[in-house]
N, CA, C and O atoms as a printed pandas DataFrame, in Angstrom:
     atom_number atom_name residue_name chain_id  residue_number  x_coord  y_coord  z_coord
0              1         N          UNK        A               1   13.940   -8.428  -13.871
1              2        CA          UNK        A               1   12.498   -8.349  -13.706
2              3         C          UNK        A               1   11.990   -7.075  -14.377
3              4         O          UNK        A               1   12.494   -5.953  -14.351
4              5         N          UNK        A               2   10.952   -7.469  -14.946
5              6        CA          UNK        A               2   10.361   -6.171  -15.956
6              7         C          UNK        A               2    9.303   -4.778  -15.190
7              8         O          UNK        A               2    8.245   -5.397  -15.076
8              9         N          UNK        A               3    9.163   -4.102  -14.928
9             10        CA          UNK        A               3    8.324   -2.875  -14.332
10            11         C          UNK        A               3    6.924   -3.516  -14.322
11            12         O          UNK        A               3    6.206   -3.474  -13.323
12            13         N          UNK        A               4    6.502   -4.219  -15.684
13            14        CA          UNK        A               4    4.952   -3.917  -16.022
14            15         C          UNK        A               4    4.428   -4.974  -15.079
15            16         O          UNK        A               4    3.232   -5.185  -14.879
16            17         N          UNK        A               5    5.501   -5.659  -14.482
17            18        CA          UNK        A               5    4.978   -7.227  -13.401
18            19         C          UNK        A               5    4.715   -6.804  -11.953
19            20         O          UNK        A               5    4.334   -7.503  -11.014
20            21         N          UNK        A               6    5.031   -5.381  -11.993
21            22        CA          UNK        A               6    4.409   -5.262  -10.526
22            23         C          UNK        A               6    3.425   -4.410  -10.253
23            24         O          UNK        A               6    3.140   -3.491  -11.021
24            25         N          UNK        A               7    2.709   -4.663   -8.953
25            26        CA          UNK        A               7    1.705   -3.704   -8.597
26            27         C          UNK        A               7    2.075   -3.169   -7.339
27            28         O          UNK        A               7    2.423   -3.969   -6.470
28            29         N          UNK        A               8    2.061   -1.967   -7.089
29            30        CA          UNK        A               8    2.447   -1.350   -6.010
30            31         C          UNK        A               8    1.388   -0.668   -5.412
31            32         O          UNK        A               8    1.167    0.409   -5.967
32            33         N          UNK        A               9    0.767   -0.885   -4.613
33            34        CA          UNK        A               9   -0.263    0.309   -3.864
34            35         C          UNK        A               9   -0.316    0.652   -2.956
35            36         O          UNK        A               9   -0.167   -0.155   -2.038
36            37         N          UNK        A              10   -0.566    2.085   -2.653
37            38        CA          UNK        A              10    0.374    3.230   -1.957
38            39         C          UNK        A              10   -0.586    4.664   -2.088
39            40         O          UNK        A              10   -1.145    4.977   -3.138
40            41         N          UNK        A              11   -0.652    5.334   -1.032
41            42        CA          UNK        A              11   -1.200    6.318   -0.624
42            43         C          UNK        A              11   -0.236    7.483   -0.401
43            44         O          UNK        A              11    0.877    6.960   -0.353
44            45         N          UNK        A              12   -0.086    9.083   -0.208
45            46        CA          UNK        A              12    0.445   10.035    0.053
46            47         C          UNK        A              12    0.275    9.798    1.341
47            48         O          UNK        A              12   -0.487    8.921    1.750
48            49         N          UNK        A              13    0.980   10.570    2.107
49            50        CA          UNK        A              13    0.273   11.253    3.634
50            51         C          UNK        A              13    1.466   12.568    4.102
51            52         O          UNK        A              13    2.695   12.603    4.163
52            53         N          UNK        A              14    0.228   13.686    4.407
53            54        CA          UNK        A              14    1.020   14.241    4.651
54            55         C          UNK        A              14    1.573   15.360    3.160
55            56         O          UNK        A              14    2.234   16.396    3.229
56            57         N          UNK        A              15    1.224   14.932    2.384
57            58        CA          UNK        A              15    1.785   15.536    1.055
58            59         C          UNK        A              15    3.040   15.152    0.782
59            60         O          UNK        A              15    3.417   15.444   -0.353
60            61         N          UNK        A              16    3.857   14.549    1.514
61            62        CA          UNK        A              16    5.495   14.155    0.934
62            63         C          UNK        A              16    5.937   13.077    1.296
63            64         O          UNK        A              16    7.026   12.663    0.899
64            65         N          UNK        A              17    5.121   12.379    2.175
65            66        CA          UNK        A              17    5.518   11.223    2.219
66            67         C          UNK        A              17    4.644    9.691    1.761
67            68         O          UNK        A              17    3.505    9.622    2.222
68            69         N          UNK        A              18    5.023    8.728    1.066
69            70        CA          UNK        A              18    5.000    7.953    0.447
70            71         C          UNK        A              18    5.203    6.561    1.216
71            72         O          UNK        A              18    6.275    6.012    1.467
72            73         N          UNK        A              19    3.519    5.998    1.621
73            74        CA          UNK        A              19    3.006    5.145    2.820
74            75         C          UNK        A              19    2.756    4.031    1.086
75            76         O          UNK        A              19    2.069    4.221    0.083
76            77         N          UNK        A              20    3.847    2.759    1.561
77            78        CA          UNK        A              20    3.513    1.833    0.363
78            79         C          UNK        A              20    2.781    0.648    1.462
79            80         O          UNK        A              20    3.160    0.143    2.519
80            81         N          UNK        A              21    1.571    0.510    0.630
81            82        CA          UNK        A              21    0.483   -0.688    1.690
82            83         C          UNK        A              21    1.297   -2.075    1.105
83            84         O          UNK        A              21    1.631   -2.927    1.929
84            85         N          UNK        A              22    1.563   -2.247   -0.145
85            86        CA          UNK        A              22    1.641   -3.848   -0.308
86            87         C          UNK        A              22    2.125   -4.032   -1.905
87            88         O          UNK        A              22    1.296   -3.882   -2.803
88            89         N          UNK        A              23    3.289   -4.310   -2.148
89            90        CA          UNK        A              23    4.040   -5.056   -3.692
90            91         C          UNK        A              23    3.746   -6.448   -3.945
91            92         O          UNK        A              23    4.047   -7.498   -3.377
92            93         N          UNK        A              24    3.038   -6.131   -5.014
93            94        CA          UNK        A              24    3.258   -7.765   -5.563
94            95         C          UNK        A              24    3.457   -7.806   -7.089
95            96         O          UNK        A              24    3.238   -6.865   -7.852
96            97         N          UNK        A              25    3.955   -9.170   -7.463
97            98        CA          UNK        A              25    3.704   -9.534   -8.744
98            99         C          UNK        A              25    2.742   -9.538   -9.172
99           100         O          UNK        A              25    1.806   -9.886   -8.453
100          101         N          UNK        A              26    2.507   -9.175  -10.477
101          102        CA          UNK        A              26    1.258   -9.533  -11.440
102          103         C          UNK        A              26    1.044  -10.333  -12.200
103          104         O          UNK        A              26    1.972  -10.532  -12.985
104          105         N          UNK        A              27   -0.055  -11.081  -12.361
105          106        CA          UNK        A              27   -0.262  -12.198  -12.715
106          107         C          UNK        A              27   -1.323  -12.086  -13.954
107          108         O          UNK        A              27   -1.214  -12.496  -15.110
108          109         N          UNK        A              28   -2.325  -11.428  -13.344
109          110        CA          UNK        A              28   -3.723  -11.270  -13.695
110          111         C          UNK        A              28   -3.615   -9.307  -14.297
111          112         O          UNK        A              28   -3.032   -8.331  -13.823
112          113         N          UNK        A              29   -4.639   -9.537  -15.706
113          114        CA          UNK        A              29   -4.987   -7.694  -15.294
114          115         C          UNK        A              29   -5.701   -7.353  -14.741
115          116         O          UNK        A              29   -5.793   -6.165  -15.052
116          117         N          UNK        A              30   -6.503   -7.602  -13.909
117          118        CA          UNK        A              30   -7.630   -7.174  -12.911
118          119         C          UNK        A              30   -6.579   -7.603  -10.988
119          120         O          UNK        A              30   -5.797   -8.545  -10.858
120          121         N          UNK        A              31   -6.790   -7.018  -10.334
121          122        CA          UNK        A              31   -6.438   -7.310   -9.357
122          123         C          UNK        A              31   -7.694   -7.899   -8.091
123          124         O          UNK        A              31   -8.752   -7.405   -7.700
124          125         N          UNK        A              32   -6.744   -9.530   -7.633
125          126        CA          UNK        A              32   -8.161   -9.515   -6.844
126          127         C          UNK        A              32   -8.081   -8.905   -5.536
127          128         O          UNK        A              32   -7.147   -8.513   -4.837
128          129         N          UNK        A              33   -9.150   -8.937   -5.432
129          130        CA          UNK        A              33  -10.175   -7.961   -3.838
130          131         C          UNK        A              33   -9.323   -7.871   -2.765
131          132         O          UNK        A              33   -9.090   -6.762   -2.286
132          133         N          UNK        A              34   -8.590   -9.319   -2.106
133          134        CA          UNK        A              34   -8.215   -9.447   -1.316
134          135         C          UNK        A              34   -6.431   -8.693   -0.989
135          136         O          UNK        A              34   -5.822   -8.648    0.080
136          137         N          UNK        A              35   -6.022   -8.209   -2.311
137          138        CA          UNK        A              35   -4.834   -7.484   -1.937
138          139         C          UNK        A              35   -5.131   -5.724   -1.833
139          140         O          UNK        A              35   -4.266   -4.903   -1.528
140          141         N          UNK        A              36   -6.422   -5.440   -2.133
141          142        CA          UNK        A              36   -6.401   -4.362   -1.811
142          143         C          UNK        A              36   -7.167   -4.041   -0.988
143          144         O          UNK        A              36   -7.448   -2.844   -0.935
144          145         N          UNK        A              37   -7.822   -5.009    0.005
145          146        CA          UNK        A              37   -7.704   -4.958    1.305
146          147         C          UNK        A              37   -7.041   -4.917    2.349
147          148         O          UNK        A              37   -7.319   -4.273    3.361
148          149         N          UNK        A              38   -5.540   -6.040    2.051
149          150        CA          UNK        A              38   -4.549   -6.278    2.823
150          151         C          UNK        A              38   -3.867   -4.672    2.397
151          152         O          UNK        A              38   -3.000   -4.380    3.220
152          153         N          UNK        A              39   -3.981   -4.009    1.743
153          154        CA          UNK        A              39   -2.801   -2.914    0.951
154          155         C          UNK        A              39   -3.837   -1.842    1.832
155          156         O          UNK        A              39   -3.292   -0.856    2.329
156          157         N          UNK        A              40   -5.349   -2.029    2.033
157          158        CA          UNK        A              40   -5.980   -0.630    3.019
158          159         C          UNK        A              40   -5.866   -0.819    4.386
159          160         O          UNK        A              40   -6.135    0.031    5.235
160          161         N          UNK        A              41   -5.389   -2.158    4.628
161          162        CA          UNK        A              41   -5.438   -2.503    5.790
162          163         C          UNK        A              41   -3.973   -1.858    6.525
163          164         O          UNK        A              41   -3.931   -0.816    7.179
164          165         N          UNK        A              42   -3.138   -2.511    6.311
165          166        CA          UNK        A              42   -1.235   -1.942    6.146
166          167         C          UNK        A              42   -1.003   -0.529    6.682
167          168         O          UNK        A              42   -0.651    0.045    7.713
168          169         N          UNK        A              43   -1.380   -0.283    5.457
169          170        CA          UNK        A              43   -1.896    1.700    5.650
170          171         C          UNK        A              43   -2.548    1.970    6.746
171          172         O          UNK        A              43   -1.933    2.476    7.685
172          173         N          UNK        A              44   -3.568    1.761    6.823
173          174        CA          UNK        A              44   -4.324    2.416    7.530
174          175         C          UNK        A              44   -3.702    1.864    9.384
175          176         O          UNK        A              44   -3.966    2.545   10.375
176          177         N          UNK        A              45   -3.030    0.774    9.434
177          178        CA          UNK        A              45   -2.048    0.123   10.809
178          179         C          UNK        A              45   -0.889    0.822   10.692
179          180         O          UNK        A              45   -0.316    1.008   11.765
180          181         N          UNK        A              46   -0.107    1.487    9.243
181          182        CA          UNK        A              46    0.774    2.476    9.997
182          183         C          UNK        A              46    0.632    3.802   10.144
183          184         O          UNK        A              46    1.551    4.534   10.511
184          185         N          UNK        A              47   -0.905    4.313    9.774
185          186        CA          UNK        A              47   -1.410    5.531   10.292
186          187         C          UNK        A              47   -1.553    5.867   11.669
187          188         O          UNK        A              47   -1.180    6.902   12.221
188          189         N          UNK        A              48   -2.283    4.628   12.294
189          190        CA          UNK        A              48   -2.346    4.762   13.760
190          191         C          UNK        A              48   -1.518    4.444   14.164
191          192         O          UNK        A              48   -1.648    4.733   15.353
192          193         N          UNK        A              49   -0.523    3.943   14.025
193          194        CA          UNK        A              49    0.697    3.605   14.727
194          195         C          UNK        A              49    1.643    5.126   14.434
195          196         O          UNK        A              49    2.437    5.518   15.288
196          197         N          UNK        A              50    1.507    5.597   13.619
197          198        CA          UNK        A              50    2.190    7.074   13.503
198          199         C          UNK        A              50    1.694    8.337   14.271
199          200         O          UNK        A              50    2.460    9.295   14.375
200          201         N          UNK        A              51    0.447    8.381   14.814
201          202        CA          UNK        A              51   -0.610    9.327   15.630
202          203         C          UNK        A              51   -0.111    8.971   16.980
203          204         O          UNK        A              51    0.115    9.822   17.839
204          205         N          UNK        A              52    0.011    8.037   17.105
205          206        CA          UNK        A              52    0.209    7.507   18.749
206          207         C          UNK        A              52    1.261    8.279   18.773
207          208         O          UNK        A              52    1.107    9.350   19.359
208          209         N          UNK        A              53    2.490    8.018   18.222
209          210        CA          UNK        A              53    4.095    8.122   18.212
210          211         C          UNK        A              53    4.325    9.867   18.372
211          212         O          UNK        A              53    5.298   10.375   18.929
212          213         N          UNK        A              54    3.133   10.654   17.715
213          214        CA          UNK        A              54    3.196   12.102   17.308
214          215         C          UNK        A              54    2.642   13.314   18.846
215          216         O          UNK        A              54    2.931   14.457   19.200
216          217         N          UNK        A              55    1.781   12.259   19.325
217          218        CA          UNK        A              55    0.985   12.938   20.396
218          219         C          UNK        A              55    1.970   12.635   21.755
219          220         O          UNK        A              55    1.638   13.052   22.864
């Protein structure tokens, strides 16, 4: 499988650690709407799930 077929999106947190929301294949060059919702959504469910765990 070739590099340029995937999309990975992914946020820092923290400065060193590396929170990946959602991989997929690429199909299209534009990405539609709905995976980078599911990819803010991800994130942002193992943010609060990491705050709980910390306190």
């Amino acid at each position: 499988m070739k590099c340029d077929k995937i999309r990975i999106y992914f946020m820092y947190h923290e400065n060193n650690i590396i929170i990946v929301g959602l991989i997929i294949l690429k199909k299209t060059q534009k990405a539609p709407e709905r995976y980078k919702l599911q990819a803010i959504s991800n994130i942002e469910k193992y943010i609060r799930s990491n705050i709980y765990e910390k306190t």
